[in-house]
N, C-alpha and C positions, 0 to 999 in steps of 0.2 A: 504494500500500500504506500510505498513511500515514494511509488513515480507518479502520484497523484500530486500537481502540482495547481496554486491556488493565483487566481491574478487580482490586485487589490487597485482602488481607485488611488487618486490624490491625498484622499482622509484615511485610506487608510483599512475603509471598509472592504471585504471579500465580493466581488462583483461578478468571477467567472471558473470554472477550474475546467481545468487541460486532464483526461483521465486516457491511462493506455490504453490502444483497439481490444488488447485483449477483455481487460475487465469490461469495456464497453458492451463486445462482443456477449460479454457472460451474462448481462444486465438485463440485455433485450432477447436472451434464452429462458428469463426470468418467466411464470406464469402467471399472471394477477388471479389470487385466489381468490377473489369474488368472483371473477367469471366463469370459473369451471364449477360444475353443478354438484350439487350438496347432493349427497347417499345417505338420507333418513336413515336405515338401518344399521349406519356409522353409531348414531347416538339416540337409537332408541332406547329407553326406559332411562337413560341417565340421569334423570329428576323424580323418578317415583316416588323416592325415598324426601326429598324435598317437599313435592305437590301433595299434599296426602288427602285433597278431594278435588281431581281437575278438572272435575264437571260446574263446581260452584263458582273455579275460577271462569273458567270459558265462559260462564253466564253471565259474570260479572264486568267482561269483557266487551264481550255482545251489548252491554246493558249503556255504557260510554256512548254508541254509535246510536243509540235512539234517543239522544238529548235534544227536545226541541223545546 
């Protein structure tokens, strides 16, 4: 990391950095985890032990969306 080199203005401040093609390269191989899609049965039940009635929560959920 230390051919990561930084370019600063007049004052002083950090305004641009110079980074090797390699790590560039590595960056934009990178996957943005929001956009690959979520597998429910990754993290099913892992609040059961939490929610301990999710029927009263959901209702209470549902209950926000009818405020008029």
């Amino acid at each position: 990391m230390n051919d990561i080199q930084y370019i600063y203005d007049a004052g002083g401040h950090k305004k641009s950095v110079i980074v090797p093609v390699e790590l560039w390269e590595k960056t934009l191989g990178m996957q943005d985890s929001r956009l690959s899609p979520c597998n429910l049965q990754d993290y099913f039940g892992m609040y059961r032990d939490v929610i301990k009635d999710p029927a009263t929560v959901a209702r209470t959920l549902r209950a926000e969306w009818n405020r008029l």
